[in-house]
One Martini backbone bead per residue (centre of mass of N, CA, C, O) as a GRO file, in nm:
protein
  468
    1UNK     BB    1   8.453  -2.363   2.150
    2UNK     BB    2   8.199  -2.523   1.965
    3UNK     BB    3   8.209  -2.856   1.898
    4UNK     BB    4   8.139  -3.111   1.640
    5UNK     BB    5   8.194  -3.465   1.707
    6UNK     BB    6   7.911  -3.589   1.685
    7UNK     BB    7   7.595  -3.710   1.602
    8UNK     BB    8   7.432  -3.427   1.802
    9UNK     BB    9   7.743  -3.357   1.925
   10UNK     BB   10   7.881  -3.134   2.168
   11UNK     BB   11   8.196  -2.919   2.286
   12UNK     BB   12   8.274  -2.758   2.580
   13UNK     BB   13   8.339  -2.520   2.794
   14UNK     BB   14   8.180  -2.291   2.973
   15UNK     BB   15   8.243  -2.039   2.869
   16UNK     BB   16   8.062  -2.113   2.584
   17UNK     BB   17   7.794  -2.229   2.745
   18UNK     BB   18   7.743  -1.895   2.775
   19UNK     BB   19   7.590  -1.845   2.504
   20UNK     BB   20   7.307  -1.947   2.452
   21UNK     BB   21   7.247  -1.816   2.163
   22UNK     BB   22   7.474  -2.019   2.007
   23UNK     BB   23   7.253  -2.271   2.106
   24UNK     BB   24   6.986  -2.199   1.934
   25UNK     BB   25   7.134  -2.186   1.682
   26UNK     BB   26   7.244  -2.512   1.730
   27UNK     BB   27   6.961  -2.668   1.828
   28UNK     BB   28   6.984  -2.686   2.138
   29UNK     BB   29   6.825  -2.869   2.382
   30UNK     BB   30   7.102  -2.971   2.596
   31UNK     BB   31   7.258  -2.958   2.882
   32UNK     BB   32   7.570  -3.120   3.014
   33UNK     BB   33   7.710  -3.075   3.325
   34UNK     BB   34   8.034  -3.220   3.447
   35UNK     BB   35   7.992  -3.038   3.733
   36UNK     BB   36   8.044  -2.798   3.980
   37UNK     BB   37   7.811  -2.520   3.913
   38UNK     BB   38   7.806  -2.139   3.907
   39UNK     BB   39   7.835  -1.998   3.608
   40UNK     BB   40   7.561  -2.049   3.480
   41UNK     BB   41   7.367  -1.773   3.371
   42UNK     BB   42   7.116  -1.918   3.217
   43UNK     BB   43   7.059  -2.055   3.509
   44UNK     BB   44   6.790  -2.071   3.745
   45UNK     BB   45   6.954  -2.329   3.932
   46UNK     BB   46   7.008  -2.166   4.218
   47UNK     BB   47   7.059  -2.148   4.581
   48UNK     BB   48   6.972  -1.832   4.573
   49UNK     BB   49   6.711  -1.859   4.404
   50UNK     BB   50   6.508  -2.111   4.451
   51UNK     BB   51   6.244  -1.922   4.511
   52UNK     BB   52   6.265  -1.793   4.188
   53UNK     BB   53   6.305  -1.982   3.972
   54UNK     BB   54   6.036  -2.013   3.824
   55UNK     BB   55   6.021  -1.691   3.798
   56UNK     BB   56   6.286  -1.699   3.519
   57UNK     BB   57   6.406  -1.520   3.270
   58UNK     BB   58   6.633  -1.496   2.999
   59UNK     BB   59   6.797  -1.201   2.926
   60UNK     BB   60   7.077  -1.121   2.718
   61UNK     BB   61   7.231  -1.075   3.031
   62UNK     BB   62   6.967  -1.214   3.248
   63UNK     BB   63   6.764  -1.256   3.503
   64UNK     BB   64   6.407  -1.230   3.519
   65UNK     BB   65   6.116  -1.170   3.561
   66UNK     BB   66   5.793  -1.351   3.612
   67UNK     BB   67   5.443  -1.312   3.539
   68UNK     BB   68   5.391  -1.557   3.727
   69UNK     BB   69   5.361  -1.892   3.624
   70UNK     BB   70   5.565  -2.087   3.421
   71UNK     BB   71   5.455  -2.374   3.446
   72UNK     BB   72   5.149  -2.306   3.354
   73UNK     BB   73   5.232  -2.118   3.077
   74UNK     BB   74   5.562  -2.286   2.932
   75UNK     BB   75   5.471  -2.546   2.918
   76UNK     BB   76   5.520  -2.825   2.696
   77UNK     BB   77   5.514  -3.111   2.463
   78UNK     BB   78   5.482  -2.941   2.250
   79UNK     BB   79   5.758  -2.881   1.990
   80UNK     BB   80   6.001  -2.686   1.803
   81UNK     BB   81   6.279  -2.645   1.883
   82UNK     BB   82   6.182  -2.558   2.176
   83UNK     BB   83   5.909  -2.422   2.043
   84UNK     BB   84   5.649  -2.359   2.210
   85UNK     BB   85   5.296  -2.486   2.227
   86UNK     BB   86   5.001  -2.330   2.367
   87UNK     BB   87   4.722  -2.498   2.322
   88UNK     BB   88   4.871  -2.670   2.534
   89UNK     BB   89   4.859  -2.698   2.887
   90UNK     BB   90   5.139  -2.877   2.943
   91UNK     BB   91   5.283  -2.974   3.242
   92UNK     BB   92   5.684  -2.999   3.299
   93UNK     BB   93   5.861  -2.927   3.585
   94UNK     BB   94   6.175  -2.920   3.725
   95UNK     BB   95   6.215  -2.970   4.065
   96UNK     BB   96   6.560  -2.866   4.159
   97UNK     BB   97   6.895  -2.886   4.271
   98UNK     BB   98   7.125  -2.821   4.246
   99UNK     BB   99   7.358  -3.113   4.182
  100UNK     BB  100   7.123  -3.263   4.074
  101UNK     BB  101   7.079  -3.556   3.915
  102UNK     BB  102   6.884  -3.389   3.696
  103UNK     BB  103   6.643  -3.261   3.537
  104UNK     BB  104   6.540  -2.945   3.399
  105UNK     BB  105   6.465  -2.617   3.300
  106UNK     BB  106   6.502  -2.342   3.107
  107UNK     BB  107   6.457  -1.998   3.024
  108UNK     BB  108   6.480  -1.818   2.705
  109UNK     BB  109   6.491  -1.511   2.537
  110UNK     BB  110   6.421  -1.510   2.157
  111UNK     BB  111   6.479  -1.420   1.838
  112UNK     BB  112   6.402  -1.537   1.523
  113UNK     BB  113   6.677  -1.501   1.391
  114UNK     BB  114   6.814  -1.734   1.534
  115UNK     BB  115   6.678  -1.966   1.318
  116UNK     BB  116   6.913  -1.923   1.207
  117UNK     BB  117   7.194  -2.161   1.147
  118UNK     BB  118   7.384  -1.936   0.942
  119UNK     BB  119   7.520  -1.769   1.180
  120UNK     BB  120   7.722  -1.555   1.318
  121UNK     BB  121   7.842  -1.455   1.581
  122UNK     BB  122   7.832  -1.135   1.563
  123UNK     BB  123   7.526  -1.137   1.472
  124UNK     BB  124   7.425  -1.228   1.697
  125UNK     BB  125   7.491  -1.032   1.877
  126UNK     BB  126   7.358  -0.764   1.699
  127UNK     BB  127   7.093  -0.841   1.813
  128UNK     BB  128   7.103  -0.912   2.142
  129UNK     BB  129   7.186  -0.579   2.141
  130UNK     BB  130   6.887  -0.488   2.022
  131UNK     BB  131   6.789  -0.564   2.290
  132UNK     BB  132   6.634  -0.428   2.544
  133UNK     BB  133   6.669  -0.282   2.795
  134UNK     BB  134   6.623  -0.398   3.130
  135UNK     BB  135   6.520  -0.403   3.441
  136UNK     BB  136   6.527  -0.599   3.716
  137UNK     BB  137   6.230  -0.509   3.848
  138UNK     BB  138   6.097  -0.621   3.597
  139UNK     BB  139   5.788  -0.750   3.477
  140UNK     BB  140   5.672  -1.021   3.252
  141UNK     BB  141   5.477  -1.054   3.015
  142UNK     BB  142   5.236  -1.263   2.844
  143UNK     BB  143   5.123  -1.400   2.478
  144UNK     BB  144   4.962  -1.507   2.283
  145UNK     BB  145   5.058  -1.585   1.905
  146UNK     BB  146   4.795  -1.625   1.687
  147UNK     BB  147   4.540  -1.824   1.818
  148UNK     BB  148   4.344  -1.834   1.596
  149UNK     BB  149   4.496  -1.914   1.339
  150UNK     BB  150   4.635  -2.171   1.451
  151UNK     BB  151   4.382  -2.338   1.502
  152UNK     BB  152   4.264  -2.326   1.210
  153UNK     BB  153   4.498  -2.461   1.062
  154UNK     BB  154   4.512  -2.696   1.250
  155UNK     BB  155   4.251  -2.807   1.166
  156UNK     BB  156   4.294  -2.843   0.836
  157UNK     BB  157   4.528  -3.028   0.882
  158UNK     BB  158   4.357  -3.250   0.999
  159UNK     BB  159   4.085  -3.265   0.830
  160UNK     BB  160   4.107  -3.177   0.521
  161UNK     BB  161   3.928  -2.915   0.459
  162UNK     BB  162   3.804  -2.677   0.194
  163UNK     BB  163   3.832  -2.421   0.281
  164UNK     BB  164   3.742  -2.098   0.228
  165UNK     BB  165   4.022  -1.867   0.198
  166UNK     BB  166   4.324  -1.785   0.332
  167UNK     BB  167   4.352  -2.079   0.520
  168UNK     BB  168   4.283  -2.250   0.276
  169UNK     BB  169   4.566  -2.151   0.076
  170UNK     BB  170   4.776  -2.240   0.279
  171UNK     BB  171   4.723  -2.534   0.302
  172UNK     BB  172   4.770  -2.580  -0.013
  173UNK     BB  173   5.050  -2.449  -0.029
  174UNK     BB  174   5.160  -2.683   0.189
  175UNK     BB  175   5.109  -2.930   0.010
  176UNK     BB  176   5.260  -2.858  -0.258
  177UNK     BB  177   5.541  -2.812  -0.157
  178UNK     BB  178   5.567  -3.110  -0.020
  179UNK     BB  179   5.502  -3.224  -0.328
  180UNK     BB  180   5.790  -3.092  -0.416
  181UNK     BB  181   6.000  -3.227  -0.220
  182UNK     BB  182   5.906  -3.566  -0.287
  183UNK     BB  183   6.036  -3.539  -0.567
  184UNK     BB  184   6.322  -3.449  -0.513
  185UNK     BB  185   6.393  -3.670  -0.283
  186UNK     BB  186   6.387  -3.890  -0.557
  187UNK     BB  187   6.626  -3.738  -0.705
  188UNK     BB  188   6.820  -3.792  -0.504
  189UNK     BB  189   7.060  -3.897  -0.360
  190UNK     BB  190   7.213  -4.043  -0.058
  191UNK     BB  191   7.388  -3.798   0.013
  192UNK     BB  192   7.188  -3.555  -0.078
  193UNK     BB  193   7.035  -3.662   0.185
  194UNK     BB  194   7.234  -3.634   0.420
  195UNK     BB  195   7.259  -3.326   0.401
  196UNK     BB  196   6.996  -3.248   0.396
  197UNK     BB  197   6.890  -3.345   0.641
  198UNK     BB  198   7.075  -3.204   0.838
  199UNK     BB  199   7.002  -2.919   0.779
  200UNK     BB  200   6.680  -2.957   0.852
  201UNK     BB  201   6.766  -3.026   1.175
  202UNK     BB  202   6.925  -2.752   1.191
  203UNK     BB  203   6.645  -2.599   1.089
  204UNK     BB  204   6.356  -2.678   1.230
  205UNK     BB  205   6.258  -2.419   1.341
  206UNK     BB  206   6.120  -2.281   1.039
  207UNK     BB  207   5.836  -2.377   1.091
  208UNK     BB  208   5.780  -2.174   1.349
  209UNK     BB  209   5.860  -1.890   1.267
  210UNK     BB  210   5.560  -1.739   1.233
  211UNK     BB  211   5.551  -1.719   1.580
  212UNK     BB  212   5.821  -1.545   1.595
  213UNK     BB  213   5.950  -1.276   1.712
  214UNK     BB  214   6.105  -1.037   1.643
  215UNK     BB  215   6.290  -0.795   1.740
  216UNK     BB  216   6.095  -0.540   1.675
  217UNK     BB  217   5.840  -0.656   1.831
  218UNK     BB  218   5.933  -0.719   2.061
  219UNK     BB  219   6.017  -0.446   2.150
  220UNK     BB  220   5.758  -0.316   2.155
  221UNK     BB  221   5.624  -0.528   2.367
  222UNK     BB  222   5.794  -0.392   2.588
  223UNK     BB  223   5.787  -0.129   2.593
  224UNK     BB  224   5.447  -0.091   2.613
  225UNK     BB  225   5.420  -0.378   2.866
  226UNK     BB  226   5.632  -0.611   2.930
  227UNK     BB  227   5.603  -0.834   2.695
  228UNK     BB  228   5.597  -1.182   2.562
  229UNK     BB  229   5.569  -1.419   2.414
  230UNK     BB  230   5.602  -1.760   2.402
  231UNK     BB  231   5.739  -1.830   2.121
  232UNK     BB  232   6.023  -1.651   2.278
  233UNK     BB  233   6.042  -1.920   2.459
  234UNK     BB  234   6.315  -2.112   2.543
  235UNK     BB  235   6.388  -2.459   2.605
  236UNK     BB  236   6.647  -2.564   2.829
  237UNK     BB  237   6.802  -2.853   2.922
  238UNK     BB  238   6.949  -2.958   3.259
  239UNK     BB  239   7.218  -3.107   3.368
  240UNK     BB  240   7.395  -3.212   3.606
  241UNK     BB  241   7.729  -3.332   3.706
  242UNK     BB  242   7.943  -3.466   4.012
  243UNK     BB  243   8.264  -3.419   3.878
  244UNK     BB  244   8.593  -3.509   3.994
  245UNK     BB  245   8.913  -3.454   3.868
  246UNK     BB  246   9.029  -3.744   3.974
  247UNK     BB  247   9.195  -4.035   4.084
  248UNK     BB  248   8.897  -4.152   4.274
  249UNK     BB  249   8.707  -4.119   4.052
  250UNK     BB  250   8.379  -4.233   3.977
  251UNK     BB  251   8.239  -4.221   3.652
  252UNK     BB  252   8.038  -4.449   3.637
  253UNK     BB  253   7.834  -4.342   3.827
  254UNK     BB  254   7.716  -4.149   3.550
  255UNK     BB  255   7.635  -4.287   3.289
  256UNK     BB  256   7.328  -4.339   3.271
  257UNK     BB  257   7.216  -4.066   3.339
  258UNK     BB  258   7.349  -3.921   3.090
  259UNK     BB  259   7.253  -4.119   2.867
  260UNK     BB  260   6.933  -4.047   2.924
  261UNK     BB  261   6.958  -3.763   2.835
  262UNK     BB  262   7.078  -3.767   2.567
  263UNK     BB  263   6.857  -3.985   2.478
  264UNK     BB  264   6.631  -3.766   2.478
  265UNK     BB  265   6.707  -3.538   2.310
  266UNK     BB  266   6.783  -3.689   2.036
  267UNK     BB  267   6.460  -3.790   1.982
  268UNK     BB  268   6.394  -3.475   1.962
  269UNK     BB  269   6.600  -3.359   1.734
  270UNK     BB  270   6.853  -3.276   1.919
  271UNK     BB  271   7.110  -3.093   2.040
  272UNK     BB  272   7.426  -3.156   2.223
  273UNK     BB  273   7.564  -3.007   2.513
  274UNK     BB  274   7.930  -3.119   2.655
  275UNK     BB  275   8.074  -3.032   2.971
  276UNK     BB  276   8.306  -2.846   3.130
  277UNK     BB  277   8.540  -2.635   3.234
  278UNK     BB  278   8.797  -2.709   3.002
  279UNK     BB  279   8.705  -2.933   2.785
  280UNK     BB  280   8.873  -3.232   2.875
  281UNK     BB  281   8.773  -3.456   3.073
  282UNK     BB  282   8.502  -3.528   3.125
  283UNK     BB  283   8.323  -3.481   2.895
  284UNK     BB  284   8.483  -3.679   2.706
  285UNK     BB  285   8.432  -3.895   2.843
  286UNK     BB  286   8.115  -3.925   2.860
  287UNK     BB  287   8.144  -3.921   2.488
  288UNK     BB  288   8.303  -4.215   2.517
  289UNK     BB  289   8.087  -4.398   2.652
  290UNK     BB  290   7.823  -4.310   2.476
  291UNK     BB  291   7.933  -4.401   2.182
  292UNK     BB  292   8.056  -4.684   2.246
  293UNK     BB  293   7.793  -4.813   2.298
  294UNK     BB  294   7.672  -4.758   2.026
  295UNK     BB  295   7.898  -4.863   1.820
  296UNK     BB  296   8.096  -5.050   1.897
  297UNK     BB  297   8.438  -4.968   1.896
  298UNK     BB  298   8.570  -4.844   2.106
  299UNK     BB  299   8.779  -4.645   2.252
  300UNK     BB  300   8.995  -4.554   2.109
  301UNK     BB  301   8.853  -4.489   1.840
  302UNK     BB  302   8.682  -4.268   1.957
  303UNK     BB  303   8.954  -4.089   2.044
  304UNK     BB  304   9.032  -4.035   1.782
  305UNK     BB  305   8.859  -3.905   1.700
  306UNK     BB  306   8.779  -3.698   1.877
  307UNK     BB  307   9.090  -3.563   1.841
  308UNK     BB  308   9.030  -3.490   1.548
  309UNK     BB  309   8.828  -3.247   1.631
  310UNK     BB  310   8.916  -3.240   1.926
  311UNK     BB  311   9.199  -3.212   2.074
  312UNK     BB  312   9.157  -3.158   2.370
  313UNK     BB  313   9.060  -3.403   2.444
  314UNK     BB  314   9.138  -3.589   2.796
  315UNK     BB  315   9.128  -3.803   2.957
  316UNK     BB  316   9.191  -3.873   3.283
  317UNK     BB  317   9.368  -4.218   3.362
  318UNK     BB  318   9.138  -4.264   3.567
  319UNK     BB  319   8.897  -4.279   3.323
  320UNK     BB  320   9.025  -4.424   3.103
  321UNK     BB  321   9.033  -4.676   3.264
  322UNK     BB  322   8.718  -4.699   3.347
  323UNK     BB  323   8.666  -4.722   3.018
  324UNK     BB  324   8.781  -4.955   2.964
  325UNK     BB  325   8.631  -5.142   3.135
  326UNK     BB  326   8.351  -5.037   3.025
  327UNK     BB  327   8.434  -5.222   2.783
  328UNK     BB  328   8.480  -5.505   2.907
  329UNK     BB  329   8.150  -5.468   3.007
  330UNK     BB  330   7.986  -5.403   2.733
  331UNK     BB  331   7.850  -5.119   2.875
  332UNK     BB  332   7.785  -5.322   3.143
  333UNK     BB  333   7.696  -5.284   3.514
  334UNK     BB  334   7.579  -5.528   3.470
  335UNK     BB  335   7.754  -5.839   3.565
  336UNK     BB  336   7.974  -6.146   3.627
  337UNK     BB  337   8.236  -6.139   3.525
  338UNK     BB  338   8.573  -6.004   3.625
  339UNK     BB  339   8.500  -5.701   3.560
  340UNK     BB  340   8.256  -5.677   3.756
  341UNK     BB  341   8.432  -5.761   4.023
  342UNK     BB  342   8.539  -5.503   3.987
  343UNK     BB  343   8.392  -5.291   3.981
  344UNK     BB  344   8.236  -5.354   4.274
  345UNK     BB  345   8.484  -5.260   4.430
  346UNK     BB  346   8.481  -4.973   4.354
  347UNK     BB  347   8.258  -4.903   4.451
  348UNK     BB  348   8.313  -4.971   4.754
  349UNK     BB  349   8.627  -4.846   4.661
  350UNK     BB  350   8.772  -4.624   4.540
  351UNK     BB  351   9.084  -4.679   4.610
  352UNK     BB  352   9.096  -4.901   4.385
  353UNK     BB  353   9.133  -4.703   4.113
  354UNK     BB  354   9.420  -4.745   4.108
  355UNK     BB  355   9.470  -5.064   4.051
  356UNK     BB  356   9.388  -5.051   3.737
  357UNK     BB  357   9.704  -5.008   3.619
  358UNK     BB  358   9.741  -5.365   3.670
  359UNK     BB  359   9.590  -5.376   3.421
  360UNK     BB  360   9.534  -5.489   3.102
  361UNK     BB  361   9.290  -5.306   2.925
  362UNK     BB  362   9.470  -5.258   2.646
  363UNK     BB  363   9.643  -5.467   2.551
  364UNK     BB  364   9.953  -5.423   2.601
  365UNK     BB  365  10.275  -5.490   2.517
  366UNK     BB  366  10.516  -5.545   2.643
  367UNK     BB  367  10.796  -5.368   2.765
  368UNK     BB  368  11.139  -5.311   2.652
  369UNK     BB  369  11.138  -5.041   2.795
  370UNK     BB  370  11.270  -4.742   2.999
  371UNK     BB  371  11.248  -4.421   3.202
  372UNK     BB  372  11.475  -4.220   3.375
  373UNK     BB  373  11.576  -4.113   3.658
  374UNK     BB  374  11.535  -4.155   3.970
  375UNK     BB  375  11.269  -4.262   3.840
  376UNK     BB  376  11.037  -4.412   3.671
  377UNK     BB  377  10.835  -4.279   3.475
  378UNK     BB  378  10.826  -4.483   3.176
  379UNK     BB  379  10.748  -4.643   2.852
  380UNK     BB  380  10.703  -4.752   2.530
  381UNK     BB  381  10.368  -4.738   2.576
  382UNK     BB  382  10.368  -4.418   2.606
  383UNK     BB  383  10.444  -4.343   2.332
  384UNK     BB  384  10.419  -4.100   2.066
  385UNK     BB  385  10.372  -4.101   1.746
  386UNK     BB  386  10.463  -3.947   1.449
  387UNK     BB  387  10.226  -3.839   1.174
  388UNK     BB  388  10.393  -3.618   0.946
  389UNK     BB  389  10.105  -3.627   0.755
  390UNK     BB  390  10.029  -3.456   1.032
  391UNK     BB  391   9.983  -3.150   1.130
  392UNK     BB  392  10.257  -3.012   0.985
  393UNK     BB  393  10.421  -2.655   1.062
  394UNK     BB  394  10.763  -2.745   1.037
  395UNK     BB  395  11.114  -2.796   0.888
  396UNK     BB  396  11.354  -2.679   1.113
  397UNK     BB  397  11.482  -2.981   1.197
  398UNK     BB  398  11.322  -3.191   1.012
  399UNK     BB  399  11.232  -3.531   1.054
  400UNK     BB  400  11.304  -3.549   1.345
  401UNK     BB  401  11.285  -3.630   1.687
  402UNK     BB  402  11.425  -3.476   1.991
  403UNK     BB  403  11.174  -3.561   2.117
  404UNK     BB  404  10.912  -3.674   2.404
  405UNK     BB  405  10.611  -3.802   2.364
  406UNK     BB  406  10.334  -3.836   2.589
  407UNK     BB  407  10.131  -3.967   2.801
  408UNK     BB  408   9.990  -3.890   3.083
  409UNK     BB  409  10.060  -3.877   3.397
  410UNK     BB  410   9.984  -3.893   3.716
  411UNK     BB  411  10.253  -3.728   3.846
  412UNK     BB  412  10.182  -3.492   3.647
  413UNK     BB  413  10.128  -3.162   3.763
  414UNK     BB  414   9.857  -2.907   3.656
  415UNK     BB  415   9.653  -2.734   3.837
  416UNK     BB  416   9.480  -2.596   3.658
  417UNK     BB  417   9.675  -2.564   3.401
  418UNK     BB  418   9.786  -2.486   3.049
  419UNK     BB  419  10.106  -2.479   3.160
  420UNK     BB  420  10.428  -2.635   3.189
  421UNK     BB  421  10.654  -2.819   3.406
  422UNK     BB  422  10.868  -3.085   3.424
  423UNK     BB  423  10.933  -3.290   3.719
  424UNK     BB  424  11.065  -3.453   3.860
  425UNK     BB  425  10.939  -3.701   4.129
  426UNK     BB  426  11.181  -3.671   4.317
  427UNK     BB  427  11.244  -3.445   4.571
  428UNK     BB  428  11.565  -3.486   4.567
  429UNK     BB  429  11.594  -3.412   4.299
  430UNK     BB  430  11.373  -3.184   4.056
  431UNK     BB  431  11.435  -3.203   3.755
  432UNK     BB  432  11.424  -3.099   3.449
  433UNK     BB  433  11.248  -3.268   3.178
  434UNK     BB  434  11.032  -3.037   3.043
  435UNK     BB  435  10.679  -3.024   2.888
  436UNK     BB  436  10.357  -2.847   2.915
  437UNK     BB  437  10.025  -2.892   2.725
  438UNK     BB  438   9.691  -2.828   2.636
  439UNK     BB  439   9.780  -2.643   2.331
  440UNK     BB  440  10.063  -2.734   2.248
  441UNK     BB  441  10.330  -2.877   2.054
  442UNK     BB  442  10.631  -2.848   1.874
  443UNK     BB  443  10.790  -3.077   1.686
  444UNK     BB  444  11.089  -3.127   1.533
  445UNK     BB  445  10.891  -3.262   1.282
  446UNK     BB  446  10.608  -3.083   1.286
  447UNK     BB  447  10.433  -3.161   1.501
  448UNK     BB  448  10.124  -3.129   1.673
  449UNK     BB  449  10.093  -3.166   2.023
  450UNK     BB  450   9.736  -3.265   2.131
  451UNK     BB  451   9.832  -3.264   2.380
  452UNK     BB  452  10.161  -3.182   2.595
  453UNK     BB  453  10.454  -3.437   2.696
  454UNK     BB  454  10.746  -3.295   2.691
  455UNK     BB  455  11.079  -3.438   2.659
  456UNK     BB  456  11.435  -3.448   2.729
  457UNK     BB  457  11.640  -3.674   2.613
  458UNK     BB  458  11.904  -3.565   2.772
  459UNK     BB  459  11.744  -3.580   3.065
  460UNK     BB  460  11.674  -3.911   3.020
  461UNK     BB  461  11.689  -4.249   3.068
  462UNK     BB  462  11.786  -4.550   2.872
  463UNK     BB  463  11.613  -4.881   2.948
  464UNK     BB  464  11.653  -5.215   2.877
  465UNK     BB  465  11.474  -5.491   2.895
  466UNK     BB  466  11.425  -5.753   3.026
  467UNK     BB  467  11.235  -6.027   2.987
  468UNK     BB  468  11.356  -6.289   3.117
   0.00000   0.00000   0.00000
């Protein structure tokens, strides 16, 4: 599933990211992918294509060729909703390759119906399906659509001149409209503008629906010639970062570059898909990076919300501590604090980022317990509290907990898999201790744990800390 954790960011899995037309539909202008993959069907920057990057675009569920420099014809800086204006044929493409931190440009052919914001997937699927089959050695040619008519009109909204004809009732009748949408505007109260406004956001492509062909158009002139509109080709901006979700991995090494990527798409007033493999570890890392910086609220709370909207979110140990690091360096990875000196060793040295557990970074309280079989497991300051006024979906054992939720360890394997057995750590042992799940535990007080890593009371020794 894509879904919207913050304004104007969604998150998701690989699998989802491969939408590309229910990403054209939510408005998405970049794609942020979190990871090393060749997995992303409608980008044409991969290794085997290399030669033929610049002129492939995709068509329905593969990539096609492109008769022509698609550099020389398919890009401009003027767009709307990454509906290309063809009238100035300013190039921009960004030629790199696949796994490179840069940005790139990917082009997508969509029909107009796509630009309706409020269609399910099932519609969505029910056009893409309605677009001819073509050969794969087939190539396509583009043409401007409706070239004369679109310069006239656009004369006439710069110059504000009163010519007589069609062209001139049809700027009068959107000067019209535009007057009387600022009167509604005015009588709207602030909820109803912020309302009005995101719906707006989400469907600004509906400005320019009137130069992009429709399935039946397209169909035709497909069929005729093997043509294409320009206005029918979508630019999806995308970037690679190669994050290896490890316990080594230096994540903050990555978050410059993704947050300007990420606020070029936003400045263009579009939204961004934010993903990983699994949609757990790397994404949320990066969307908690990138919104704590913006809002200063702190990562902890921002993990808050991001898990109460998408729960799969969840930063390995490894990430969240470098998260918390880089809340105390203030957002910013140059100063000279001590937080910033820690930093620094880790740069020059990844194995130095497991010592970041000795650092109280998150500012817990001493802990009173500890959990242990045959070796220390965790303490009371990782155990997760049930508030069951939330999300409860059963009373068949009461209202208390007789299981044990704790926050993921280091120690506790999962091997990319999304659920299994916890066994003591101690290889001597070997004890079944509990079970996880990526997709949810639920615990007998009702509350359902997502991700849930959960120890059985009985398998496990509860031992008093001395304080002094």
């Amino acid at each position: 599933m894509i879904v919207k954790v913050f304004d104007k960011i969604f998150i998701s899995n690989v699998y989802d990211a491969n939408n590309v037309y229910k990403l054209i539909n939510l408005n998405i202008g970049g794609v942020l992918t979190c990871f090393e993959c060749n997995g992303i069907e409608w980008c044409a920057n991969h290794e085997h294509d290399k030669n033929d990057k610049n002129n492939l675009l995709f068509y329905k569920d593969k990539l096609i060729k492109f008769k022509g420099e698609i550099q020389d014809e398919i890009n401009s800086t003027k767009t709307i909703n990454n509906i290309v204006d063809y009238d100035d044929k300013k190039i921009n493409v960004y030629k790199n390759k696949l796994h490179d931190e840069c940005e790139h440009c990917d082009n997508i052919i969509f029909p107009q119906e796509l630009l309706n914001g409020k269609l399910e997937n099932n519609t969505i699927k029910d056009y893409i399906n309605s677009m001819i089959e073509i050969e794969n050695d087939v190539g396509i040619y583009s043409f401007q659509n409706s070239q004369s008519i679109l310069k006239e009109t656009s004369n006439l909204e710069h110059t504000g001149s009163g010519k007589v004809g069609e062209s001139g009732k049809m700027v009068e009748t959107e000067k019209m409209v535009e007057t009387e949408k600022m009167v509604e505007n005015e009588k709207m109260g602030e909820n109803e503008k912020m309302v009005e406004n995101e719906k707006m956001g989400e469907n600004a492509c509906m400005q320019n629906i009137r130069n992009v062909q429709t399935v039946c158009e397209m169909n035709k002139t497909m069929r005729n010639n093997f043509s294409i509109s320009y206005n029918n080709i979508y630019k999806m901006k995308h970037m690679y970062l190669n994050i290896l979700d490890t316990y080594d991995e230096n994540i903050l090494n990555h978050v410059e570059k993704a947050h300007k990527f990420i606020d070029n798409i936003i400045n263009e007033n579009k939204n961004i898909l934010i993903h990983c493999m699994a949609g757990i570890s790397r994404c949320s890392s990066i969307i908690l990076s990138y919104v704590s910086r913006k809002n200063q609220k702190g990562i902890n709370h921002n993990f808050s919300i991001l898990k109460s909207r998408y729960p799969f979110a969840h930063p390995n140990d490894n990430f969240y501590r470098q998260l918390l690091l880089y809340e105390k360096m203030n957002y910013n990875l140059d100063g000279c604090n001590e937080y910033h000196n820690i930093y620094k060793k880790i740069k020059l040295n990844n194995k130095l980022i497991e010592d970041l557990k000795f650092y109280n970074l998150n500012n817990n309280k001493a802990p009173t317990s500890k959990y242990s079989c045959k070796r220390i497991l965790f303490n009371n300051n990782d155990i997760i509290d049930h508030d069951t006024s939330k999300h409860q979906i059963k009373k068949k054992y009461g209202n208390s907990c007789t299981s044990i939720f704790i926050e993921k360890k280091e120690w506790i394997m999962t091997d990319h898999k999304m659920k299994g057995i916890i066994y003591c750590p101690n290889t001597s042992c070997n004890t079944k201790l509990g079970k996880w799940s990526w997709t949810g535990i639920c615990c007998s007080c009702g509350y359902l744990q997502i991700p849930a890593f959960m120890f059985n009371d009985s398998n496990i020794d509860h031992i008093k800390i001395n304080i002094n």
